[in-house]
C-alpha positions in Angstrom: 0.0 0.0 0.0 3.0 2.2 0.5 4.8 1.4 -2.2 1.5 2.1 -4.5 0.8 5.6 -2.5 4.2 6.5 -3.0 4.3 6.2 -7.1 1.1 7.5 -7.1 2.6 10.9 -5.4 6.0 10.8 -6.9 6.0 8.6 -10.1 7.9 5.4 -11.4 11.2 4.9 -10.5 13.6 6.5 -13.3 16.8 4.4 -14.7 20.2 6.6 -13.7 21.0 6.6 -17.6 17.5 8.9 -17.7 19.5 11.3 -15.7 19.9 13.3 -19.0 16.2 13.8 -19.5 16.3 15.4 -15.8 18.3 18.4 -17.0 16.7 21.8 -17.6 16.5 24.4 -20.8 16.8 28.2 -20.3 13.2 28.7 -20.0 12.7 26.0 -17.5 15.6 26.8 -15.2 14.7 30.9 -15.3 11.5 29.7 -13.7 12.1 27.3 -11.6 15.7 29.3 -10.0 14.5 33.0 -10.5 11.2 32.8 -8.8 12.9 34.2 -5.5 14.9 36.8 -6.9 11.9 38.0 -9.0 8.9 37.8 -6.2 11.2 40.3 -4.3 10.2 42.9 -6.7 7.0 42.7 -4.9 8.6 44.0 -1.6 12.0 45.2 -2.1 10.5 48.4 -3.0 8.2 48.6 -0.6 11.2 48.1 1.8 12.7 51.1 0.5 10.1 53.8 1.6 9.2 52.0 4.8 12.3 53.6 5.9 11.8 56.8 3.8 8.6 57.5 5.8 9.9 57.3 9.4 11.2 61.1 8.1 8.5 62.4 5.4 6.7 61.7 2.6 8.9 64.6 1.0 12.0 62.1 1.1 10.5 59.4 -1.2 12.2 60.9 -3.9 15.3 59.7 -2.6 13.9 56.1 -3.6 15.1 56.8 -7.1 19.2 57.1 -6.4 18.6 54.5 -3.9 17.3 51.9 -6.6 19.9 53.2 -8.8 22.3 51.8 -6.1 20.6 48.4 -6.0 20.4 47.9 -9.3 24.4 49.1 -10.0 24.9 46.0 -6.8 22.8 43.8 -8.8 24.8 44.5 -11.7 28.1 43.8 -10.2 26.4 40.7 -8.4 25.3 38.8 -11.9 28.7 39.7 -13.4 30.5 38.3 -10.7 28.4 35.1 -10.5 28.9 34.9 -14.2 32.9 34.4 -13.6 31.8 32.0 -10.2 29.8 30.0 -12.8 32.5 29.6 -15.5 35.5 29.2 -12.9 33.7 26.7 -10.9 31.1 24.3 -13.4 30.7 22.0 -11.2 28.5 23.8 -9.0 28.6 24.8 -5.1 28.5 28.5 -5.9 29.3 30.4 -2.4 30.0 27.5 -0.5 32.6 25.8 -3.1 34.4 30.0 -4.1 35.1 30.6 0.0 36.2 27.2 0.8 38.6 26.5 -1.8 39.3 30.8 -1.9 39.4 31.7 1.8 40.0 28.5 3.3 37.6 25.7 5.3 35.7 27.6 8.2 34.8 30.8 5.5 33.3 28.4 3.2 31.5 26.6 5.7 30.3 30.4 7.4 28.9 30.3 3.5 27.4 27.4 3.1 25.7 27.1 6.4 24.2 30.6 5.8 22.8 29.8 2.8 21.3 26.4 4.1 19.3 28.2 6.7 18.4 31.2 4.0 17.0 28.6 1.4 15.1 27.0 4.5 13.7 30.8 5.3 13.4 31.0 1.6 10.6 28.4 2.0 9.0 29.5 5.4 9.1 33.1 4.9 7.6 32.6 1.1 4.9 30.3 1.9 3.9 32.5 4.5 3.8 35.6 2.6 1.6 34.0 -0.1 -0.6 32.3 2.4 -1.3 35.7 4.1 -2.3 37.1 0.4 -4.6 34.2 0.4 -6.3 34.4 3.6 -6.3 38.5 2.5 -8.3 37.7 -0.6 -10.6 35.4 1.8 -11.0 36.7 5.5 -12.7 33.4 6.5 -9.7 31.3 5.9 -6.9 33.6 8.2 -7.4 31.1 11.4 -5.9 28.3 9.1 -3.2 29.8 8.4 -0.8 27.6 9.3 -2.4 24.7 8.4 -2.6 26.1 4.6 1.1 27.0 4.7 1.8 23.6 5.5 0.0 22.0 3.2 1.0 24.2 0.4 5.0 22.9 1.9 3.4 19.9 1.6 2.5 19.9 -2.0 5.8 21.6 -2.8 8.1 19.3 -1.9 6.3 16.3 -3.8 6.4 18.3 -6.8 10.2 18.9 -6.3 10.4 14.7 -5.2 8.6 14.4 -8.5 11.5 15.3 -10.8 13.4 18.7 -11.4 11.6 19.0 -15.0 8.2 17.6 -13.9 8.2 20.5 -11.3 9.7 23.0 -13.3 7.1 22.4 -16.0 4.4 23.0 -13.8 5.9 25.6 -11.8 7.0 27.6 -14.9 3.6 29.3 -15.7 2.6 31.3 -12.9 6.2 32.4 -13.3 6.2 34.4 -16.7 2.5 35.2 -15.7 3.3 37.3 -12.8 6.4 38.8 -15.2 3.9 39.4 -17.7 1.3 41.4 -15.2 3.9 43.1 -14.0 5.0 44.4 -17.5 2.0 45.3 -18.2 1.5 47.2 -15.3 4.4 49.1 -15.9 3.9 50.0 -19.6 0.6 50.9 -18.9 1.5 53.4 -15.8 4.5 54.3 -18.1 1.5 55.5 -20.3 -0.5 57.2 -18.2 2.5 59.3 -16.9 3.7 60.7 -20.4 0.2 61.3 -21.3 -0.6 63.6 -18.6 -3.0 61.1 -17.0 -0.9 61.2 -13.4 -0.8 64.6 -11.5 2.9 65.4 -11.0 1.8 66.9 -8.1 1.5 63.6 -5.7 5.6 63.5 -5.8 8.0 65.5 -4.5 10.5 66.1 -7.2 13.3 65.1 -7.1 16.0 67.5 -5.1 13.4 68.4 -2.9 15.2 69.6 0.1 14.3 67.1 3.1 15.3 68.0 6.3 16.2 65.1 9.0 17.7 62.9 6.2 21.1 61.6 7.6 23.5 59.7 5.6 23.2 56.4 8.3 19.2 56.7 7.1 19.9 56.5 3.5 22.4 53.8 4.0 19.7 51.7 5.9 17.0 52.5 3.3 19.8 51.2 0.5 20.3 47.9 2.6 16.4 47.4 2.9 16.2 47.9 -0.7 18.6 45.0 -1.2 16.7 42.4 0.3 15.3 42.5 -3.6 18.8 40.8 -4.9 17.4 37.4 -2.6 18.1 34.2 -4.7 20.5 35.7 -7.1 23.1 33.1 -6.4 20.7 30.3 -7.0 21.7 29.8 -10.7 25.5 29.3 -9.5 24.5 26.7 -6.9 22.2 25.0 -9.2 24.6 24.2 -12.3 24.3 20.3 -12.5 20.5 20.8 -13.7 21.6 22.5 -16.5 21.6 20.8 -19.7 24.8 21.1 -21.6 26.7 23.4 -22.3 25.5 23.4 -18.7 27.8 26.6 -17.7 26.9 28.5 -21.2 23.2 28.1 -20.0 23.2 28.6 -16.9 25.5 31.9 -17.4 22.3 32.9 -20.1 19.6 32.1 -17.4 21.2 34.6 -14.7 22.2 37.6 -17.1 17.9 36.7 -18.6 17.3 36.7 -15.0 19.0 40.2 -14.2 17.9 41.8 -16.9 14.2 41.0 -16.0 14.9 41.5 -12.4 16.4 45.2 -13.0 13.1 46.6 -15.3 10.5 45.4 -13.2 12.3 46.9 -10.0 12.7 49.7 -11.0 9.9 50.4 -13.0 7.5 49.7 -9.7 10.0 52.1 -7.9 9.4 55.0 -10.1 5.6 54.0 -10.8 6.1 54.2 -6.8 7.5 57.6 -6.8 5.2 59.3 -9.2 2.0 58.1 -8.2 3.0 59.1 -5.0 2.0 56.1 -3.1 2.7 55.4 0.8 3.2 52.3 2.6 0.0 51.0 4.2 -0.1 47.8 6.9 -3.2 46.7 5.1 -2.0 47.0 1.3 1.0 46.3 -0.5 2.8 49.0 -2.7 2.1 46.9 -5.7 -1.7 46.5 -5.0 -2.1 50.6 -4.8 -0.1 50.9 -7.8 -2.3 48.7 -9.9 -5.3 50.0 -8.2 -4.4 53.7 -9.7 -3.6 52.1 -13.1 -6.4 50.2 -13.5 -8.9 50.5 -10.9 -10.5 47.6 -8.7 -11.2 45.3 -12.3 -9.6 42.1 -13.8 -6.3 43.1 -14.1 -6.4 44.6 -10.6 -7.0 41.1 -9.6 -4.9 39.2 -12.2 -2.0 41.6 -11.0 -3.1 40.6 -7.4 -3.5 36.5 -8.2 -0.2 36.2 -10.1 1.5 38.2 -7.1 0.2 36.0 -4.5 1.4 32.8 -7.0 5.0 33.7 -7.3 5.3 34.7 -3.4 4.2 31.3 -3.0 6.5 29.8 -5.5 9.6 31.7 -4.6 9.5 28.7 -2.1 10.9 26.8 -5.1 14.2 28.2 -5.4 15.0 26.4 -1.9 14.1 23.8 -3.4 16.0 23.6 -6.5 19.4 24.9 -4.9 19.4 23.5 -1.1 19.7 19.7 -1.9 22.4 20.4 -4.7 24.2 22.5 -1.9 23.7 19.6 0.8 25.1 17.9 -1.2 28.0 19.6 -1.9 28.6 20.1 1.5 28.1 16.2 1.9 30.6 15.1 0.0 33.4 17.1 1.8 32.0 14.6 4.3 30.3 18.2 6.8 27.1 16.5 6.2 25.4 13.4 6.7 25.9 11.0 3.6 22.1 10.6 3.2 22.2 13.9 0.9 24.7 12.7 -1.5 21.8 9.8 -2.3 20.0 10.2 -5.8 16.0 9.2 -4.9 13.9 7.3 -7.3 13.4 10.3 -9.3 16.7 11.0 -9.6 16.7 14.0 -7.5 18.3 14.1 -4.2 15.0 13.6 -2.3 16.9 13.5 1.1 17.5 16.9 0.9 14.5 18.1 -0.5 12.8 16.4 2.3 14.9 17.6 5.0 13.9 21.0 3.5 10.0 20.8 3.9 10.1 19.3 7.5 12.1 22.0 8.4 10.4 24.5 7.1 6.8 23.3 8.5 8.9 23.2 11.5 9.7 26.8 11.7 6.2 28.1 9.9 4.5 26.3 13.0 7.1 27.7 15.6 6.3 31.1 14.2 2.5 30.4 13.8 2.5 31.3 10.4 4.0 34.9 11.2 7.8 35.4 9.6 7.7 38.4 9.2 10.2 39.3 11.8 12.8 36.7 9.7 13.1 38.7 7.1 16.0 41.0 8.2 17.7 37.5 8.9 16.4 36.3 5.8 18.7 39.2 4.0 21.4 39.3 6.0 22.3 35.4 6.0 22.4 36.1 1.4 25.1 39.3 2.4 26.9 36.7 4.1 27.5 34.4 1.4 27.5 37.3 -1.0 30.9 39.5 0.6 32.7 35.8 1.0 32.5 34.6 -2.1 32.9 37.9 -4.0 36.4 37.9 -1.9 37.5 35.0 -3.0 36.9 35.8 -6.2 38.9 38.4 -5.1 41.7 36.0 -3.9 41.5 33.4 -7.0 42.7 36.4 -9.3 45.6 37.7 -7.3 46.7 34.8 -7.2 45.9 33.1 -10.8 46.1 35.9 -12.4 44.5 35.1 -15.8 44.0 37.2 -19.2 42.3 40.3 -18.0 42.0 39.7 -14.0 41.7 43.3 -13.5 38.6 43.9 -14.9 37.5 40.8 -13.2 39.1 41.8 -10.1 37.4 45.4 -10.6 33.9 43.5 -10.8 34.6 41.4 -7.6 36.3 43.9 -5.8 33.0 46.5 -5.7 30.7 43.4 -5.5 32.8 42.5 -2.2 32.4 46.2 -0.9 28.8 46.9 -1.4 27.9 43.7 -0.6 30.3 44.3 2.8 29.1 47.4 3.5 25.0 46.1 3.1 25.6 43.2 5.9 27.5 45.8 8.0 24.1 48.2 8.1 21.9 45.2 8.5 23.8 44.1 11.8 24.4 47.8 12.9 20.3 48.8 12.1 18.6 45.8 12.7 21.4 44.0 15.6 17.7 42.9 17.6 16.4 41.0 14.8 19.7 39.7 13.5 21.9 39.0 16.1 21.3 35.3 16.3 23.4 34.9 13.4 26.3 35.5 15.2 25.0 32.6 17.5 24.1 29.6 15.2 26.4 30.4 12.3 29.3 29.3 14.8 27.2 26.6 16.1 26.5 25.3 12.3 30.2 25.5 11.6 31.0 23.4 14.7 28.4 20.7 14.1 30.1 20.5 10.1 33.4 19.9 12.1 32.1 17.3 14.4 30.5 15.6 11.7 33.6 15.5 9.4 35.9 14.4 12.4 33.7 11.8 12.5 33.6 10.4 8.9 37.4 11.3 9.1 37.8 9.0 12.4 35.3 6.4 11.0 37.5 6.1 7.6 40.7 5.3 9.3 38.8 2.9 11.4 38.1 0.9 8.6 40.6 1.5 6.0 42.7 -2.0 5.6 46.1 -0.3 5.5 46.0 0.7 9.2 48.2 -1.7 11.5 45.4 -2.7 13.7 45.8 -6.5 13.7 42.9 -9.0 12.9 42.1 -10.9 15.9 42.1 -14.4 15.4 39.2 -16.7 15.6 39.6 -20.5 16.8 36.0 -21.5 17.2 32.5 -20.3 17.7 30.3 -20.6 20.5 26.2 -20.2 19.5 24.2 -19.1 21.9 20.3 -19.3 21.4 17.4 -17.5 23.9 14.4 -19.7 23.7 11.2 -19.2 25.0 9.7 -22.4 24.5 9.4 -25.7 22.4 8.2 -24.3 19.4 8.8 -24.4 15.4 10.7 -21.3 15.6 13.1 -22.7 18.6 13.4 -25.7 16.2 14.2 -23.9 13.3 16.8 -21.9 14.7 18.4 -25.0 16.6 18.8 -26.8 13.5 20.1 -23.7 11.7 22.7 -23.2 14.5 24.0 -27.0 14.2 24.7 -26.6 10.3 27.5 -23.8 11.3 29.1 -26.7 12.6 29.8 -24.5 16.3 32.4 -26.1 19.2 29.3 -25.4 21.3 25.2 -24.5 21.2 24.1 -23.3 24.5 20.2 -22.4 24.8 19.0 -20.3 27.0 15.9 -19.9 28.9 14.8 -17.1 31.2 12.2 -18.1 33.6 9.8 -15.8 36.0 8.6 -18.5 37.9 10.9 -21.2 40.3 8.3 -24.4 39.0 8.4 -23.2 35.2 12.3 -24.4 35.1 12.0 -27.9 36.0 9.0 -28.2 33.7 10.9 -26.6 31.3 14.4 -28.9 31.7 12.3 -32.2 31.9 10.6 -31.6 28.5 13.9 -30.3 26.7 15.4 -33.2 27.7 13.4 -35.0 26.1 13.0 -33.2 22.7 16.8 -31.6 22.7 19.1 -34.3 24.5 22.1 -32.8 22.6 21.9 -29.4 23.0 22.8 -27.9 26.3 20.3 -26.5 27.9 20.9 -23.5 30.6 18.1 -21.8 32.7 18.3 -18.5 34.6 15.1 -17.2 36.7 14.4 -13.4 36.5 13.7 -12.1 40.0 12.5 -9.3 38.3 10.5 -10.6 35.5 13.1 -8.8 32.9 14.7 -11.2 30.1 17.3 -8.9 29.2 19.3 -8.7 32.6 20.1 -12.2 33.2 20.8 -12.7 29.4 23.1 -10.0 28.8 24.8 -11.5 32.6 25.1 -14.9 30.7 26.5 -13.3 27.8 29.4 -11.8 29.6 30.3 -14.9 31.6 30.4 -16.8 28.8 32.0 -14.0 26.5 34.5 -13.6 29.1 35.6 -17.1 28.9 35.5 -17.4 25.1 37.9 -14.5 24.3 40.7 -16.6 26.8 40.6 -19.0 23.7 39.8 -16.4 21.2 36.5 -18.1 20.5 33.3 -15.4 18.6 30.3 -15.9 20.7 27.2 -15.6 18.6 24.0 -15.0 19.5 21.7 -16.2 17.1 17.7 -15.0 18.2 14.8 -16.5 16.9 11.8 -14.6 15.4 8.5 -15.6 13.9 7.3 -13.2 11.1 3.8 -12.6 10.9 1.4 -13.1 7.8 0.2 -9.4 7.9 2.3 -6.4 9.2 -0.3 -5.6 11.6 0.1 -8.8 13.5 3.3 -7.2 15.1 1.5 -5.1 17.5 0.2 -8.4 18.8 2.9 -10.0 20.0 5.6 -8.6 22.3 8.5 -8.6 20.1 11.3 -9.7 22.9 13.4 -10.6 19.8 14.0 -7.0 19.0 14.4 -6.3 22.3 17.2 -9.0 22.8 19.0 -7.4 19.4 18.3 -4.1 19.9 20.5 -4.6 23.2 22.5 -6.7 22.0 24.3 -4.8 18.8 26.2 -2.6 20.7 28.5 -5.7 22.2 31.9 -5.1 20.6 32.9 -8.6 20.3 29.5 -10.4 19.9 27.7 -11.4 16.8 24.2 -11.2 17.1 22.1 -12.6 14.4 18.1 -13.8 13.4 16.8 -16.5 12.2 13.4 -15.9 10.9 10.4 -18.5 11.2 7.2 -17.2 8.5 3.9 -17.7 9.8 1.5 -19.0 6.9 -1.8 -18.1 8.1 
């Protein structure tokens, strides 16, 4: 029943030569890895005059050299992770520049940061486009968790599903949303050179503003910024290219800027001019398109495909946190579960890891991340200023065929990016200071976890000088609970290993059970040794484990292997387990951590 659930949610298994067929085009991949960096346009501008407005509505003018600042960072950004894409094919992006740039602990600060952004990526987008949901539909706002889970839900089986199957499906409401959004700025564009919008709702620009500081600007720049979210997707996500994978995926990022630069700032400056104000209860794009078009279709088709790609951001997690787990993975700082291709031939481990922890955290937070926004930006800015300086480092110290321009490109991409996390941490310290607590935690845990592949490796690598102890004979030991078929079965299986000795043992509760018990073995097992041991306590596993070590103890004099070998009916019908106690996997269970004792079953099947 599982097994037919599970390819009815996910699919048939796909051969590892199909792996090919798994690979995404252009258009696919500038869906499916540009949904987060384009649903910021929805609030990245918004952002902007949020701090603007703690002085005047005079200073929103100043929104238009701020955005001229983000968008001259979001140039040097895609130029930069242009040359990460070519110099490093293989994929890894941040994570893979810092570590091999900056050295071990600076790629892991990357790497973990991003992790826990594309896990944010996923909470904090869900949750935005549930909240546009239960907006549209007041009745539905005390589910919203439950919705936001669901839609995580449905996410990640359509990731589990195959990168193209989800990227298909996914790809729509994508180029939708860009296409509203185009229209919406043409069409305002329009109204604006034809007269239609009063120039008198803006302050023009120059206006003097008193109260504006330079520290206020600088904060309204770095709020801005949080629009430039999932820009290094593309260079984390190489392998699902299709080849030339690094010629396509170079394509898909500069498509990705370019789209990502127009509809910015075009809803800045529709913004500016229509002179619109932050309000809790409506978004900056909703009052733009409700003074375009008024409260008809494409009011609400503007609305819908907004609420779609919020939702759907969520995706970019998805498409780049299992390919950087497993990165990460394979330098043996994660758990060797994410280096595992699923069924699908997508690394399911990690996309699962990624929805359970993101219901986790949209449940802690009832729904309501908001407030991890600021964290949400600042753990990109991380990963952004590392890798840009190594960039920095590769071409001082490579020095290829024009590394100055490149270094030129890295070396403002490095600064801005700098000096962005700098006013995040000095501006908004309450709301992202934990960083400063589990990044060092993170990079620990990747150290523990590598120390311990690294200790588990020598352990079991054949050229260390541990010697091989010898074996001289075996000595079976079998727990029986009675004179049964499966105490049978696994007698006889015990004397074909040909063993020096077969010692069964039965624990008894009662003092009258053992003589009842040894009179009737002897008479059905003459051969085999029988030894009893009475439980004062009614616990099998005490006396056992007791027996065990005396007769362990005595076996390793002669360098004899005790073996316990268990016997276990199996049940007809799964559910016939919770009928029966199950003191066999008790006995193992216990038993496994023994260092120098085998332990082993010998099943019995049930027919009926």
């Amino acid at each position: 029943m599982v097994s037919t659930v599970k390819r009815i949610l996910i699919g048939r298994p796909l051969k590892s030569t199909e792996l090919g067929e798994q690979k995404l085009n252009k258009k696919k991949a500038l869906a499916i890895l540009s949904s987060d960096a384009l649903s910021s346009v929805a609030y990245g501008p918004e952002q902007i005059l949020l701090v603007l407005m703690t002085i005047s509505a005079v200073a929103f003018w100043y929104s238009i050299p701020i955005a001229i600042g983000v968008l001259f960072l979001l140039l040097a950004l895609i130029l930069s992770y242009r040359q990460i894409i070519f110099a490093y094919p293989h994929g890894g992006g941040a994570y893979v520049v810092s570590r091999e740039n900056l050295g071990v602990n600076p790629g892991l600060v990357a790497g973990g940061s991003l992790l826990v952004d594309y896990i944010l990526t996923v909470a904090v987008s869900v949750s935005a486009g549930t909240d546009a949901i239960t907006s549209a539909f007041p009745a539905l706002h005390s589910y919203n968790v439950i919705i936001a889970c669901l839609l995580v839900v449905f996410l990640t089986i359509l990731n589990l599903r195959g990168v193209t199957e989800s990227a298909s499906f996914l790809a729509y409401p994508v180029y939708l949303f860009v296409f509203a959004l185009f229209v919406l700025i043409g069409v305002g564009l329009y109204q604006i050179v034809t007269g239609h919008v009063s120039p008198e709702l803006h302050a023009p620009v120059g206006s003097p503003v008193t109260g504006i500081t330079l520290f206020l600007l600088l904060r309204a720049f770095a709020s801005g910024c949080s629009a430039l979210t999932g820009v290094e997707a593309i260079s984390n996500a190489i392998p699902n290219f299709k080849d030339p994978a690094p010629n396509n995926a170079a394509k898909t990022l500069t498509a990705m800027g370019v789209l990502l630069a127009i509809l910015f700032s075009g809803i800045v400056y529709l913004a500016y001019y229509y002179g619109i104000t932050p309000k809790a209860e409506e978004t900056v794009v909703s009052q733009i398109a409700s003074e375009t078009f008024g409260r008809n279709f494409m009011y609400f088709f503007i609305q819908g495909t907004t609420a779609m790609i919020l939702i759907l951001a969520a995706n970019t997690g998805y498409s780049a946190f299992p390919l950087l787990a497993f990165n990460l993975a394979k330098d043996k700082y994660l758990a060797r579960m994410f280096t595992i291709r699923g069924d699908r031939l997508g690394y399911s481990n990690g996309i699962i890891f990624l929805g359970v922890a993101s219901i986790l955290l949209i449940i802690a937070f009832r729904g309501h991340t908001e407030q991890l926004i600021p964290l949400y930006a600042v753990g990109v800015f991380i990963p952004f200023t590392l890798s840009q300086t190594g960039m920095l480092v590769k071409w001082i110290r490579e020095k290829p065929d024009g590394w100055v321009v490149k270094l030129t490109i890295n070396f403002v991409g490095a600064f801005i990016s700098f000096l962005v996390m700098m006013t995040f941490f000095i501006t908004k310290f309450g709301q992202v200071w934990s960083v400063l607590v589990f990044l060092p935690i993170l990079v620990f845990i990747f150290h523990r976890v590598k120390k311990h592949y690294d200790a588990v490796g020598n352990q079991l690598r054949i050229t260390t000088c541990e010697p091989v102890k010898p074996i001289e004979g075996n000595v079976i030991i079998v727990p029986v609970a009675g004179i049964t078929h499966v105490v049978e079965n696994s007698l006889n299986y015990a004397q074909s290993l040909n063993a020096d000795q077969i010692i069964a043992v039965y624990v008894s509760f009662e003092r009258k059970d053992e003589k009842t018990f040894e009179q009737k073995w002897e008479k059905w097992q003459p051969d085999i040794r029988l030894v009893t041991l009475h439980s004062y306590y009614r616990s099998i596993i005490q006396p056992l484990s007791k027996f065990i070590d005396t007769v362990e103890h005595k076996a390793d004099e002669s360098n004899y292997r005790v073996t316990v070998l268990i016997p276990q009916f199996i049940p007809k019908k799964r559910w016939h387990y919770i009928l029966h106690n199950q003191s066999s996997l008790l006995i193992r269970a216990v038993l496994l951590y023994r260092k120098d004792v085998v332990v082993t079953t010998v099943p019995y099947h049930l027919k009926e």
